[in-house]
C-alpha positions as CSV (number, residue, x, y, z in Angstrom):
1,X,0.0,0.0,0.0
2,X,1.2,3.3,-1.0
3,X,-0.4,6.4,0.7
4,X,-1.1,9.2,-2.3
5,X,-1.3,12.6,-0.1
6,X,-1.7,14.5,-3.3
7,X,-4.3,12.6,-4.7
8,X,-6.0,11.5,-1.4
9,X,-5.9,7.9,-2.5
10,X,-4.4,4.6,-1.3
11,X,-2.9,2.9,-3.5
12,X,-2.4,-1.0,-3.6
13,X,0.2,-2.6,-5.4
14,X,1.0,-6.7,-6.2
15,X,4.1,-7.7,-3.5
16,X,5.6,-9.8,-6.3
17,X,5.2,-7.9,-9.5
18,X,5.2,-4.4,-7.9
19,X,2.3,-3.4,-10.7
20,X,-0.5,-1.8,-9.7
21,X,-3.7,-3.7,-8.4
22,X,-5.9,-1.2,-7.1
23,X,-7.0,2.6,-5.6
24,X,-9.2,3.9,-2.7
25,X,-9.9,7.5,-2.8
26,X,-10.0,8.4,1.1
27,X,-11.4,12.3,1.4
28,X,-10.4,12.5,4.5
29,X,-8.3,10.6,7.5
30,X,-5.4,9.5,5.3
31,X,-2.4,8.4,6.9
32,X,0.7,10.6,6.1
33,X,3.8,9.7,4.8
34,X,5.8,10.8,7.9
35,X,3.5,8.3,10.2
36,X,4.5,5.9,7.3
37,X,8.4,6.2,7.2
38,X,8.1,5.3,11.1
39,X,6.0,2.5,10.8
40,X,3.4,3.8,13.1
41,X,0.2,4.4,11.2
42,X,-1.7,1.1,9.8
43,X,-2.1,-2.4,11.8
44,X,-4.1,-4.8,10.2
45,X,-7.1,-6.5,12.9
46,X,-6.0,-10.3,14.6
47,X,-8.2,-11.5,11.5
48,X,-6.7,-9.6,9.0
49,X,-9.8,-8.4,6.9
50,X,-9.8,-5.0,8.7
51,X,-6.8,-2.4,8.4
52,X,-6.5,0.4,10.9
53,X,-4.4,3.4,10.1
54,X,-4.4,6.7,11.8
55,X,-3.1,10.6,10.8
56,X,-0.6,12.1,12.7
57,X,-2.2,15.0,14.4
58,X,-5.8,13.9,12.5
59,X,-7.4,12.7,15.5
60,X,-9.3,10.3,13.7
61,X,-9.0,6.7,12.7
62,X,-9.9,5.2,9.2
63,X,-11.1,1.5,9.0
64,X,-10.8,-0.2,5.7
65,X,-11.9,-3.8,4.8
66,X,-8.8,-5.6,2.9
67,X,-10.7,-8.0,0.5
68,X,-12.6,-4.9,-1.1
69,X,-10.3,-2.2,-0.1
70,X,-13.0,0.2,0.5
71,X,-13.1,2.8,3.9
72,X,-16.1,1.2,5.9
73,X,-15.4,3.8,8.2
74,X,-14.0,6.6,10.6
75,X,-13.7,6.9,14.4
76,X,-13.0,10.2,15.7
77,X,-10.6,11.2,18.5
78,X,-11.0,13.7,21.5
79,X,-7.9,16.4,20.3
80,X,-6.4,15.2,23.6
81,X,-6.3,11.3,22.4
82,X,-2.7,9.9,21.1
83,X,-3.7,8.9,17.6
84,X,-0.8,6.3,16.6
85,X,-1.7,3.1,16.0
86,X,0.6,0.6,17.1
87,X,1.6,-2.9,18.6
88,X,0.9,-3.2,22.6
């Protein structure tokens, strides 16, 4: 997954071809290439179907269901709440 600030889009590429598969237009909530560089932003669920990735500084989360690769949702953050999403 490559995070498009420009273009507000996620963009998912093939692992083994590096050609591109896929984009998700996000409007809002993306992840930011800074939160990517230090590995903080996106954790995928126990199950793996559900990817979490946060903003730095966006107080909000964005939920987005692997197999379709759609945003299935947003969970907004008190100001005051650390944002980061990462392993306990």
């Amino acid at each position: 997954m490559v995070v498009q600030e420009q273009l507000q889009t996620l963009a998912f590429y093939d692992a083994q071809t590096k050609q591109p598969v896929s984009q998700t237009k996000v409007p809002a909530g993306l992840p930011d290439q800074g939160a990517l560089r230090r590995r903080r932003p996106c954790r995928l669920t126990a199950d793996g179907r559900t990817l979490v990735a946060s903003r730095e500084f966006g107080h909000r989360l964005l939920r987005l269901d692997v197999a379709t690769r759609h945003v299935t949702g947003y969970l907004n953050l008190p100001h005051s709440a650390r944002q980061d999403v990462r392993d306990p």
